[in-house]
C-alpha positions in Angstrom: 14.7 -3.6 0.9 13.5 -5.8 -2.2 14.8 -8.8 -3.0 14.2 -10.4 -6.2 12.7 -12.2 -7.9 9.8 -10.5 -7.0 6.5 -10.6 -7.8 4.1 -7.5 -7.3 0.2 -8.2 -6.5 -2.5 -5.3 -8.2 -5.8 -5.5 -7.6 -8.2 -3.8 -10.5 -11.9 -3.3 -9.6 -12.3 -2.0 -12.5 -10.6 0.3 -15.3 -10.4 2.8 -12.6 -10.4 1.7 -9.2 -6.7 -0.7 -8.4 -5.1 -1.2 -5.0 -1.6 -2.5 -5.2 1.4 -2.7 -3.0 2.3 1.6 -2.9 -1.5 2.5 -1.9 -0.7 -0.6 0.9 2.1 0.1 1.8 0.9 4.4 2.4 -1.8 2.9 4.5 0.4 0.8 6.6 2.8 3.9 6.9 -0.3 5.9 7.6 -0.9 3.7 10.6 2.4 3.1 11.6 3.0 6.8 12.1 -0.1 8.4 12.4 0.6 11.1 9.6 0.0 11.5 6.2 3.0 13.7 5.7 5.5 11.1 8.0 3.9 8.2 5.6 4.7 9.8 2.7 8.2 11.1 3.8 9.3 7.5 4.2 8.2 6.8 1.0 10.1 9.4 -0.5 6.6 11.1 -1.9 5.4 15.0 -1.7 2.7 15.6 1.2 0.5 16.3 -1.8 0.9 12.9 -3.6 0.3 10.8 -0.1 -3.4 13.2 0.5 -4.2 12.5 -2.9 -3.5 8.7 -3.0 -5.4 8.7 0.3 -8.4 10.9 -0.5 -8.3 8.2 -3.6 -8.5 5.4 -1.5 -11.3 7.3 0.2 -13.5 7.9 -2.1 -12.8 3.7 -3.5 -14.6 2.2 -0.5 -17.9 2.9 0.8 -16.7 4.2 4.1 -12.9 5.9 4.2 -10.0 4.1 5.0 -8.1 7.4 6.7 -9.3 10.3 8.7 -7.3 13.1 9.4 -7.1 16.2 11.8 -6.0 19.3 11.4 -2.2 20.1 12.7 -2.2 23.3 15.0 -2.2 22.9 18.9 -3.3 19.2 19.1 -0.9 18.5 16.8 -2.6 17.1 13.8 -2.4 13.7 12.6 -3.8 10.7 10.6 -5.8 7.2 11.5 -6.8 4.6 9.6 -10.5 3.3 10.1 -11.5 0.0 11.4 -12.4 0.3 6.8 -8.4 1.1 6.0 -7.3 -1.5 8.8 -9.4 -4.7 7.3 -8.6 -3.3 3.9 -5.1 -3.0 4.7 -5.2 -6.6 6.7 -7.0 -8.9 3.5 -4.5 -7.4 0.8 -1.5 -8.0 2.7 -3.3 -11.9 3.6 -3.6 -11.8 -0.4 0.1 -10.8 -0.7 1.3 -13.7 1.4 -1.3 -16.2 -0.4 0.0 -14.8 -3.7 3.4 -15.2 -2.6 3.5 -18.7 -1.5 1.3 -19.9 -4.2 3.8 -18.8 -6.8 6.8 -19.3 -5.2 8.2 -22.5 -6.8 7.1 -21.2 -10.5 8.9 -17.7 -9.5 11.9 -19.8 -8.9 12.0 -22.1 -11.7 11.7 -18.8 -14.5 14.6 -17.3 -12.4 16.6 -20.0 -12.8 15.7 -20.3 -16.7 16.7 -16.9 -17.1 20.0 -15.7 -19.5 23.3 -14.2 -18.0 23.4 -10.3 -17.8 26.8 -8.7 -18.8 
């Protein structure tokens, strides 16, 4: 659940290449469940958009931040590398660094802000 105000941290690379709190939060579902299609269920996104944000986030780094196996008898499933788990660890650290460092000016423009009827 989000409560607001809120502030949401993107990181570009460059004109292409940006992590931000979705592609975090599929890796974190990623490892939470061990699926690509659980991780994306809970989001509420297609199988197809949660491979193709991850085989993004793949091809981003210089070693992949989620392998996969095929479902069939052993069942299938999805991992995030010791990549996708230091990946996933500094942006969150940046997350909380962000947060806190902005906090008091986050509160002070909410509390300059007009009534909404």
């Amino acid at each position: 659940m989000t409560t607001y105000p809120e502030a949401r941290l993107r990181v570009y690379f460059d004109a292409e290449t940006m992590l931000g709190p979705g592609k975090a939060d599929l890796l974190q579902n990623i490892h939470e469940t061990g699926s690509i299609s659980a991780a994306g269920r809970r989001m509420g996104m297609s199988y197809r958009r949660a491979w193709t944000l991850v085989d993004t986030l793949n091809h981003y780094f210089r070693e992949p931040l989620v392998v996969s196996s095929a479902g069939g008898r052993s069942g299938g499933g999805a991992t995030l590398t010791p990549t996708g788990i230091e990946v996933l660890a500094r942006y969150r650290h940046m997350q909380t660094v962000t947060e806190g460092a902005i906090a008091a000016d986050l509160a002070a423009l909410s509390g300059l802000l007009g009534s909404r009827s």
